[in-house]
C-alpha positions in Angstrom: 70.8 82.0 91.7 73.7 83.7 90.0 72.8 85.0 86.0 75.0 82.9 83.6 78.0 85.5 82.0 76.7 86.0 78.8 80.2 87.4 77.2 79.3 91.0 77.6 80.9 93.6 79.3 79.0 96.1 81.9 80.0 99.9 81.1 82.4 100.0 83.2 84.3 97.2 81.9 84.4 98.6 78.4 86.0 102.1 79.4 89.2 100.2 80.7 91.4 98.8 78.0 92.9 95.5 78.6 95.7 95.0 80.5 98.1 94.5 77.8 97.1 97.7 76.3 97.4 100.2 79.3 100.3 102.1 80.2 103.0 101.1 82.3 102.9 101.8 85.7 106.2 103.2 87.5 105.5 101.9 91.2 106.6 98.3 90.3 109.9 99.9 89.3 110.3 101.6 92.5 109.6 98.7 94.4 112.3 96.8 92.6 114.6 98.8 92.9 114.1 99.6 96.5 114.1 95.4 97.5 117.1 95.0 94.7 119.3 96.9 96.9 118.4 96.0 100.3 119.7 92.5 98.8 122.3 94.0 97.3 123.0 95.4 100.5 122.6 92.3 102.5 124.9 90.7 100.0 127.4 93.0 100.6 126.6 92.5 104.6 127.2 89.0 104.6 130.6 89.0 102.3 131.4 91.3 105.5 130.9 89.1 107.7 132.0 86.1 106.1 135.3 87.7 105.5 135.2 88.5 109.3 134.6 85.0 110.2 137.2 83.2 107.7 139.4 85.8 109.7 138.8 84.4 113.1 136.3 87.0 114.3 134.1 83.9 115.4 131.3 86.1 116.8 130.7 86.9 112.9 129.4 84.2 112.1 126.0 84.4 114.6 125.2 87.7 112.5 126.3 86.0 109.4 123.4 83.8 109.6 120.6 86.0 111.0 121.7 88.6 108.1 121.8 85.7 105.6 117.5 85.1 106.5 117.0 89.0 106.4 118.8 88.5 103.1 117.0 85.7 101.7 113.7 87.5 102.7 114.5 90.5 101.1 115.2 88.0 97.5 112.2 87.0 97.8 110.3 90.4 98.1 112.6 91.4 94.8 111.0 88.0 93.2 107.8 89.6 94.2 108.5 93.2 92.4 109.6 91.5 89.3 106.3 89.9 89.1 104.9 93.8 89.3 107.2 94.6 87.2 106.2 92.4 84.3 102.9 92.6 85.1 102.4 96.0 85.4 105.6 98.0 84.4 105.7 96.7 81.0 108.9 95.2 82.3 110.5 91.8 80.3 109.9 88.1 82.6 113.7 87.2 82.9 114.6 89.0 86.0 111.8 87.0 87.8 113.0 83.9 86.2 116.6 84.9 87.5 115.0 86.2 91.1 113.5 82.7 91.2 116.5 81.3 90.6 118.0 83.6 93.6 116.0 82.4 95.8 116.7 78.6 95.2 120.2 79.2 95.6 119.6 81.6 98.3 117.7 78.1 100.1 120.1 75.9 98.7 123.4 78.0 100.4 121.6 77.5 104.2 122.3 73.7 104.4 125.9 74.4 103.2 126.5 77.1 105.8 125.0 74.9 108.8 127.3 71.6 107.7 130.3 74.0 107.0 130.6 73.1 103.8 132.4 76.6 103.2 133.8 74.7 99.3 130.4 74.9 98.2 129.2 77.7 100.1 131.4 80.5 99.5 131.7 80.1 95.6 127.7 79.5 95.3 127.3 82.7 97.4 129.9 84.6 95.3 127.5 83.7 92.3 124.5 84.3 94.3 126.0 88.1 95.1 126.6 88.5 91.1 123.2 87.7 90.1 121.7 90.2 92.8 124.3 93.2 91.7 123.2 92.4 87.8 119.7 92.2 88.8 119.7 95.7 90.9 121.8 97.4 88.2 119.7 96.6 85.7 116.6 98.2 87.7 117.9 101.4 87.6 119.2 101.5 84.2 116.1 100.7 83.1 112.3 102.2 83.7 109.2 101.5 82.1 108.7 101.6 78.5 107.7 104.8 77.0 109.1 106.4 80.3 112.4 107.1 79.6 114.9 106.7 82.5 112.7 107.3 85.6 
């Protein structure tokens, strides 16, 4: 049988200070802004291709779509470094609150696409592109607190 916690703390335990009160890491940083701007750069990809397509250059639209999933992929992973980030960077929560929101979007513009609803589509992904160019800008002009810019 397992001994009941009795509220203290093993040596090892009491060397480490709470998480609150260690120092921000800089990884999470890095791996934000490394999955910030392969979205970014997917955004940029399928505004490319889009603009392709709406030009009649139908074969487009095939890597359109297969770019939109690597895109929506890579969202997600940037969802994922903003939890590092806030976690362990010392980073605010709003850019995983807006990442979130990216990625809803980012799941809400694949039905559009499929029924051609390009009146929808195109203006939701315009905004979509915005929020992923604020988001990635704002990883690199900013760095972990008491870092300076890293």
């Amino acid at each position: 049988m397992k001994p009941e916690p009795t509220g203290e703390f093993g040596p090892e335990e009491a060397a480490r200070p709470p998480l609150e009160q260690r120092p921000a890491s800089l990884w999470p940083w890095v791996l934000l802004r490394i999955t910030a701007s392969l979205a970014l750069a997917g955004m940029i990809g399928q505004a490319t291709l889009a603009g392709g397509f709406l030009s009649g250059f139908y074969p487009a639209l095939e890597g359109h779509a297969r770019l939109g999933t690597a895109t929506s992929v890579m969202i997600m992973l940037q969802a994922g470094a903003c939890v590092a980030v806030w976690k362990r960077g010392g980073g605010p929560s709003w850019p995983l609150r807006a990442s979130i929101a990216q990625v809803v979007v980012a799941l809400v513009l694949w039905p559009l696409g499929e029924s051609r609803i390009l009146a929808l589509h195109l203006p939701v992904a315009v905004a979509l592109g915005i929020g992923v160019a604020f988001v990635a800008v704002w990883s690199y002009r900013n760095s972990a607190p008491g870092r300076g810019r890293a």
